[in-house]
C-alpha positions in Angstrom: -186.5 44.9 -65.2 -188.4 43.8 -68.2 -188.6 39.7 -68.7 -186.5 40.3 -72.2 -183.7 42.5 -70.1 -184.0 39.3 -67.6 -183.4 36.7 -70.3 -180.7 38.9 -71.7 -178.8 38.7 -68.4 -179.3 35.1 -68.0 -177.8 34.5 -71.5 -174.7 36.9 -70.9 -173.8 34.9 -67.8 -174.3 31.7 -68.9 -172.0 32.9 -72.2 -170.0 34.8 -69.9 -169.1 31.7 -68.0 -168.5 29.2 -71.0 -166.1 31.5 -72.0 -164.3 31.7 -68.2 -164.7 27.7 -68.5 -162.4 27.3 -71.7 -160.0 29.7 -70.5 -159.5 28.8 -67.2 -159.3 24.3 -68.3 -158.0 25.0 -72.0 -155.9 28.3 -72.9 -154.8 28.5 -69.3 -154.2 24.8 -68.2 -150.8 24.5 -69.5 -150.0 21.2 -70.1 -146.3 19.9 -71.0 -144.7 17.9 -73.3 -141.0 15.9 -72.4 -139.7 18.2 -75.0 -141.2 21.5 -73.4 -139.8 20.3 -70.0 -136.4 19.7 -71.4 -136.4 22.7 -72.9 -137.5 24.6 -69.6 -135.3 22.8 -67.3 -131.8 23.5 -70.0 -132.9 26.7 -70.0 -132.2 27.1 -66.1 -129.3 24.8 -65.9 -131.1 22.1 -64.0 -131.4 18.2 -65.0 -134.6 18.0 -66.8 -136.9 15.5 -65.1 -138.7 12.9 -67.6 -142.2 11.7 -68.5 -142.6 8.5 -68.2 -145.8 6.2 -68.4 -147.7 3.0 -67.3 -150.8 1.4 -68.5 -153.5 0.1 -66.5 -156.4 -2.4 -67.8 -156.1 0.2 -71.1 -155.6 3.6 -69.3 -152.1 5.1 -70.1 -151.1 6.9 -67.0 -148.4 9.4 -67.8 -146.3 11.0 -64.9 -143.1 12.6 -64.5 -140.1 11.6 -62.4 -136.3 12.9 -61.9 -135.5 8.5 -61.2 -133.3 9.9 -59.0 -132.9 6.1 -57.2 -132.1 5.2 -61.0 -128.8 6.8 -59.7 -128.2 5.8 -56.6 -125.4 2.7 -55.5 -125.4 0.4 -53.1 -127.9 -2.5 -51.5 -131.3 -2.5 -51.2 -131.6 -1.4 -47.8 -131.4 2.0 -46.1 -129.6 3.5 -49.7 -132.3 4.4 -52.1 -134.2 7.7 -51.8 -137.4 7.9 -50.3 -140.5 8.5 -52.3 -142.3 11.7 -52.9 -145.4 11.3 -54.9 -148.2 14.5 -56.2 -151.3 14.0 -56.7 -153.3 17.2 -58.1 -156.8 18.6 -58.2 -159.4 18.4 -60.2 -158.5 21.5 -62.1 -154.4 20.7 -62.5 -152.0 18.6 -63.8 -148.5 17.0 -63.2 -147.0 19.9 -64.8 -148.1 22.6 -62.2 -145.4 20.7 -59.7 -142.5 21.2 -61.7 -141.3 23.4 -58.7 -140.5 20.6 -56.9 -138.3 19.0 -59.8 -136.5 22.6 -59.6 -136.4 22.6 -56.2 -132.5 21.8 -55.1 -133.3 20.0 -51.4 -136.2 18.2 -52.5 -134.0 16.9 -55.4 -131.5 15.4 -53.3 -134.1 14.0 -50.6 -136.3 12.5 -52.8 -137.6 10.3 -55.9 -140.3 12.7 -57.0 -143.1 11.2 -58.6 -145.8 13.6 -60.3 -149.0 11.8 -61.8 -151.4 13.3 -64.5 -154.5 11.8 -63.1 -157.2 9.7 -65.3 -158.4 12.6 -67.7 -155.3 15.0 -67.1 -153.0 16.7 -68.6 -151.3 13.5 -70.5 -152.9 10.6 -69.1 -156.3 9.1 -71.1 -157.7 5.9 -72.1 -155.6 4.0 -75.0 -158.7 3.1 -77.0 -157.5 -0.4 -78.7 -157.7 -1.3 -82.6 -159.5 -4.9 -81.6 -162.8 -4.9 -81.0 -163.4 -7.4 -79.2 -160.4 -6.5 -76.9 -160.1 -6.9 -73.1 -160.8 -3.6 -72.4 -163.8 -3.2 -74.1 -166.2 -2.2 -71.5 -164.2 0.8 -71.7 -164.7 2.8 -74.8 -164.1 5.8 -73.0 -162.0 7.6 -70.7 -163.7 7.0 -67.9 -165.2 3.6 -68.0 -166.0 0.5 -66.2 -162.2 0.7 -64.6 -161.6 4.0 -63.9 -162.0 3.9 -60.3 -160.2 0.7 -59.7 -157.2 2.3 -61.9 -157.3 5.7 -60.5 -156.6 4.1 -56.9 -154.0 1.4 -57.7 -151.6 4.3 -60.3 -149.4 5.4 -57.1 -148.8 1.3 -56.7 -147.9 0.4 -60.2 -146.2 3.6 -60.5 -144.2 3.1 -57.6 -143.5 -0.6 -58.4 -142.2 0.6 -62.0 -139.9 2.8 -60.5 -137.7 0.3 -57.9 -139.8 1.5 -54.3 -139.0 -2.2 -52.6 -139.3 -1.0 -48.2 -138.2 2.7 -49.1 -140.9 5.2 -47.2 -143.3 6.7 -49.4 -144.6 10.6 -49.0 -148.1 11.0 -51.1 -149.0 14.8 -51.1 -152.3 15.9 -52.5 -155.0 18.4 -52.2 -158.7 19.1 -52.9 -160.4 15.7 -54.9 -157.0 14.7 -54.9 -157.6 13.7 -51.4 -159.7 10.7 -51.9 -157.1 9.8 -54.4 -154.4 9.8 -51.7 -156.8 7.6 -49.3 -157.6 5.5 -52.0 -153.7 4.9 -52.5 -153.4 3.9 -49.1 -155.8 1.4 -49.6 -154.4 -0.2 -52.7 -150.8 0.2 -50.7 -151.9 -0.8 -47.4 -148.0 -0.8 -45.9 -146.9 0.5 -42.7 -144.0 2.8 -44.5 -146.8 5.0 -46.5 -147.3 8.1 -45.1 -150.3 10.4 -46.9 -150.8 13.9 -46.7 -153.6 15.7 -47.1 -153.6 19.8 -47.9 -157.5 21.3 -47.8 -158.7 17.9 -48.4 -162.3 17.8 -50.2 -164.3 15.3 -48.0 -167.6 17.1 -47.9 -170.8 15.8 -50.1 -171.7 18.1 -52.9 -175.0 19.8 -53.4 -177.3 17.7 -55.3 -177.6 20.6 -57.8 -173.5 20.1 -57.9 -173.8 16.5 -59.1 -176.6 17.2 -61.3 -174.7 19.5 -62.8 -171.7 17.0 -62.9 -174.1 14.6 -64.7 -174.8 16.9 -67.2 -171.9 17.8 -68.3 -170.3 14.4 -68.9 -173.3 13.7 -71.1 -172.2 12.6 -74.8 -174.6 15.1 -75.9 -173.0 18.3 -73.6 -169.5 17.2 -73.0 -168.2 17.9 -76.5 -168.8 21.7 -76.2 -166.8 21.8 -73.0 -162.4 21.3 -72.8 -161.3 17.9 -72.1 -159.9 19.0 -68.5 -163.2 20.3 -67.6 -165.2 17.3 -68.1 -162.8 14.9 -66.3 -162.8 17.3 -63.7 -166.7 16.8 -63.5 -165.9 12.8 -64.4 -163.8 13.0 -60.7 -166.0 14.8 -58.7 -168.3 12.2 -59.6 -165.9 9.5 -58.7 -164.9 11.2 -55.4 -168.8 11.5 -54.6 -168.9 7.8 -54.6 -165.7 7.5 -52.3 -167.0 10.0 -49.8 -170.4 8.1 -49.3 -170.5 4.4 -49.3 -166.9 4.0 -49.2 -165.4 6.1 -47.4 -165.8 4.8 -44.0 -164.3 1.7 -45.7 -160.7 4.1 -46.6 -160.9 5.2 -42.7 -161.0 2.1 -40.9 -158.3 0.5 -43.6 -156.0 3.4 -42.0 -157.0 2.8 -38.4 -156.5 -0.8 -38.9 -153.1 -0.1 -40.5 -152.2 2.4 -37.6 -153.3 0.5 -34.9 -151.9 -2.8 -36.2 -148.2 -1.4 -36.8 -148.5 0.3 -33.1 -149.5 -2.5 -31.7 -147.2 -5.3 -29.4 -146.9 -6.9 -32.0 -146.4 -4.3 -34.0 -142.8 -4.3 -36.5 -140.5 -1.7 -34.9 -143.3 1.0 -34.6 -144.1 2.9 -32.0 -147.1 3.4 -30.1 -149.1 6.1 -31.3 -148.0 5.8 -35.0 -149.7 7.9 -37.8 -150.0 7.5 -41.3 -152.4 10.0 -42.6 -152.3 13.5 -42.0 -154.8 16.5 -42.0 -153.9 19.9 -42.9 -157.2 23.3 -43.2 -159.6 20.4 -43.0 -162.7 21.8 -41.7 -164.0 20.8 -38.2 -167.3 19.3 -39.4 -165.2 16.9 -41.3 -162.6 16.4 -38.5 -165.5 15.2 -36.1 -166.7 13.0 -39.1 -163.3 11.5 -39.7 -163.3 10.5 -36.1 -166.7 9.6 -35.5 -165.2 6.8 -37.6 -161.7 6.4 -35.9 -162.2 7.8 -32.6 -159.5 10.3 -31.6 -156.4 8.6 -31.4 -155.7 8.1 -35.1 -154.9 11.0 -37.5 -153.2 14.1 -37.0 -155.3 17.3 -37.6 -153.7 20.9 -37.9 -155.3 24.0 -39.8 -152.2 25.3 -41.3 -152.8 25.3 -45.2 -150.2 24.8 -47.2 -150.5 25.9 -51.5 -148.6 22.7 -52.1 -148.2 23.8 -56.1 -146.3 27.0 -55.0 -144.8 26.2 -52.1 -142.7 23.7 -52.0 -140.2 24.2 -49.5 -143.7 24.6 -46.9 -144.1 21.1 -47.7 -141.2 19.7 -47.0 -141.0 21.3 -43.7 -144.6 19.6 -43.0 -142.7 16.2 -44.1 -140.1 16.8 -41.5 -141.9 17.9 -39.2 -144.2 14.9 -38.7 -141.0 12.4 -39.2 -141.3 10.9 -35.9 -143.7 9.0 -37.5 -140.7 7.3 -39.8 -138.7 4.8 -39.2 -135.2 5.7 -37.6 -133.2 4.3 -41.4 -136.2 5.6 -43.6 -136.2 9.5 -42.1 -135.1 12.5 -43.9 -131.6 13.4 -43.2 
């Protein structure tokens, strides 16, 4: 092969790519409007679920929920739904788990919560009029803050929508992992349980980062769909969270787990868990409890799609609801 039939093919992948990157993060990352929900959801005879949105240090974090505690009578204690709350990959949204808002039993059992991520689907940084505004370290989606907001949105979300000593369900896979640990940390309550589906712990190439870097330059990133650069904004975050800090997220569960189980512990038993594990890979497993030791965590290899199957989740939830307390368990 000549070096002009060589250069040819390098050009054709590299073009042939581009083009599988706008498709796959811009013509075929559907991302909804309330209106386009409504319309969906009257169309099948179901009670539409709404968008609804918070702002954090000038990020507007969009997310949908069916407020189904909104609804619900009676005193504080032991009456209100428990929480369900989705967090998606790097390549999603909050609209690819409109399933669950559809899905009858998960509707009655829970207060859903869906959240478009920083960078996602509906979520972005409200750049202010003032200049000299608080948030002016900003000035772009992913500034100063980003981390700090990305971890405390399931809080402030939650606290927006009435969750007082209800349990709390966080589901997430892939990057979204470090954003469930991360919630946990900014939560840091005995009721949260997180769970973790294919959970993407493991440190990147270098020539993945590089990569990363690259593309969130100002000069690169405007050639590339919004969803595609945030994605590469994340993974960038995430890589932060699984070096220096992550031993930090571990030992705040441990410390939670072990606290709660404890004599002194508030109506838990011993042997309490939190955080749970599901197709993570045994070189991570021995990493997480390098960290922990062996009595925290629950590990199992079962993978669960949790964008298209649902009802798999909620079985998962059930299944480990030993771990709840007796007046916060699914009936």
């Amino acid at each position: 092969m000549t070096r002009k039939s060589v250069l040819y093919f390098v050009l054709a992948t590299i073009f042939a790519w581009y083009i599988f990157i706008w498709c796959k993060f811009h013509f075929f990352n559907k991302v909804y409007t309330s209106d386009e929900i409504k319309k969906e959801f009257t169309t099948l005879k179901l009670e539409a679920p709404l968008y609804d949105s918070i702002n954090i240090r000038g990020y507007s974090i969009k997310y949908i929920t069916n407020k189904k505690n909104y609804s619900v009578k009676g005193d504080e204690f032991g009456k209100k739904k428990p929480y369900l709350v989705l967090l998606h990959n790097s390549d999603k949204n909050a609209g690819y788990f409109l399933d669950y808002f559809k899905n009858k039993a998960l509707n009655q059992k829970f207060h859903i919560l869906a959240i478009d991520r920083i960078g996602f689907g509906n979520s972005n940084f409200k750049k202010l009029e003032q200049k000299n505004s608080l948030f002016q370290q900003e000035e772009k989606e992913f500034g100063n803050m980003a981390d700090y907001a990305s971890g405390i949105t399931v809080k402030e979300i939650l606290n927006a929508e009435g969750q007082y000593m209800e349990e709390v369900r966080i589901v997430a896979d892939g990057s979204g992992g470090m954003a469930g640990l991360q919630a946990y940390l900014y939560e840091n309550i005995s009721f949260s349980k997180v769970f973790l589906f294919d959970p993407d712990l493991s440190d990147r190439f270098l020539l993945s980062k590089v990569l990363s870097k690259i593309i969130i330059s100002p000069v690169i990133a405007g050639v590339f769909p919004r969803a595609y650069v945030s994605k590469q904004h994340d993974l960038l975050l995430a890589d932060e969270n699984k070096a220096k800090a992550f031993e930090k997220l571990i030992k705040n569960v441990q410390s939670c787990e072990n606290r709660e189980a404890s004599n002194n512990g508030y109506m838990y038993p011993k042997g309490f868990k939190s955080v749970f594990f599901f197709g993570l890979s045994k070189k991570e497993q021995d990493r997480v409890q390098t960290i922990s030791g062996k009595t925290n965590f629950v590990f199992d290899a079962n993978y669960v799609n949790i964008y298209t199957s649902p009802d798999e989740v909620l079985k998962t939830i059930i299944a480990n609801d030993i771990y709840t307390l007796p007046f916060n368990r699914i009936k």
